[in-house]
C-alpha positions, 0 to 999 in steps of 0.5 A: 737527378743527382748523377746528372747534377754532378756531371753537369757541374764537372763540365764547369770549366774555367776560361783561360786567356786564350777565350779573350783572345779575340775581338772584343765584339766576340768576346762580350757576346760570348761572355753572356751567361759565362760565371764570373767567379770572385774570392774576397777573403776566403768567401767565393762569390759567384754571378751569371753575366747577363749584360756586357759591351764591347769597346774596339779600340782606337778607332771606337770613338766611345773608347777609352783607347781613342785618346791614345795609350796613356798610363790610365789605359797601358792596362787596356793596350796590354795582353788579352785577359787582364782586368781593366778597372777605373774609378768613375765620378769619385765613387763607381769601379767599372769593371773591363776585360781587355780582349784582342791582341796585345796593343789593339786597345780592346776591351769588355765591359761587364755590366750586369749579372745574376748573382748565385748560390742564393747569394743576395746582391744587385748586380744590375749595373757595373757600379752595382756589380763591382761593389758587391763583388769588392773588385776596386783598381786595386785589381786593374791589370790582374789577370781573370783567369786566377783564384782571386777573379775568374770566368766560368764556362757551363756547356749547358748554358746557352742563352739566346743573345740580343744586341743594341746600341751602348748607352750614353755614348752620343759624342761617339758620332756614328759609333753611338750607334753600334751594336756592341751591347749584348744581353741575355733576350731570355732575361725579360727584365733585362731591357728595362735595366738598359733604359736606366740611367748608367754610365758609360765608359768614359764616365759620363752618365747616360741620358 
């Protein structure tokens, strides 16, 4: 059991850009169960993703980037792999990755995680998740596939993933009813996360 445990773990490979390189739809799916990985200090904290949305640029209507590449969202239009994070209502960080093509505007929302290593947080929202993580816009623009903030693939994790609608998103005409979030269907309490007041991308809290 021990051998197996030890060849499960060197399987353990990190994400490097080329896994954000690619429309963000694919890349938010793709995201669920992945380890997101963050040093503060010395200490290492880890969090398995269970729940993330994607934002497809200009055209998505729910998007930061419909208004346009503005210096708030030049992180957002940059190359793929970068953190894209910004302040909401004065107090909440909101964690995204920017996925596609350099200029496309793509990016992922992450938004809620199981933490691990008997590591006890709430990670069940991405103001939650951000906080416990101290990822603030001091990291905006910082690559994911270093030290400090990282992404984990496990071949021997392969959830079930289920997409619905985004939350709070009802001024994005038809978009609001795009299937772009996604979630880990084998997290049964998962669903009720999704029916709790969040905030989207734009910092408008959900109804």
């Amino acid at each position: 059991m021990k051998s197996a445990g030890r060849r499960s773990r060197s399987r353990v490979k990190r994400l490097t850009q080329s896994f954000f390189q690619r429309p963000a739809e694919d890349v938010a799916r793709a995201l669920i169960g992945k380890i997101l990985v963050r040093r503060v200090h010395g200490k290492l904290f880890r969090a398995r993703l269970i729940e993330t949305e994607a934002y497809l640029g200009p055209g998505d209507l729910a998007s930061h980037a419909s208004k346009g590449r503005t210096p708030r969202t030049e992180v957002l239009f940059g190359p793929p792999g970068r953190a894209y994070v910004y302040l909401i209502y004065g107090l909440h960080e909101m964690l995204n990755v920017v996925a596609g093509a350099a200029g496309q505007g793509q990016g992922v929302l992450i938004r809620a995680a199981d933490p691990l290593d008997n590591w006890k947080a709430d990670l069940a929202g991405p103001g939650r998740l951000t906080r416990a993580l101290q990822i603030t816009r001091l990291q905006n623009g910082l690559a994911v596939t270093g030290a400090h903030l990282h992404f984990l693939d496990n071949p021997d994790d392969r959830p079930a993933v289920q997409s619905t609608k985004r939350i709070g998103i009802d001024y994005a005409l038809h978009w609001k009813d795009a299937p772009l979030r996604f979630v880990d269907a084998d997290r049964k309490d998962v669903p009720a996360t999704m029916r709790q007041p969040r905030c989207d991308s734009q910092g408008r809290r959900a109804h």
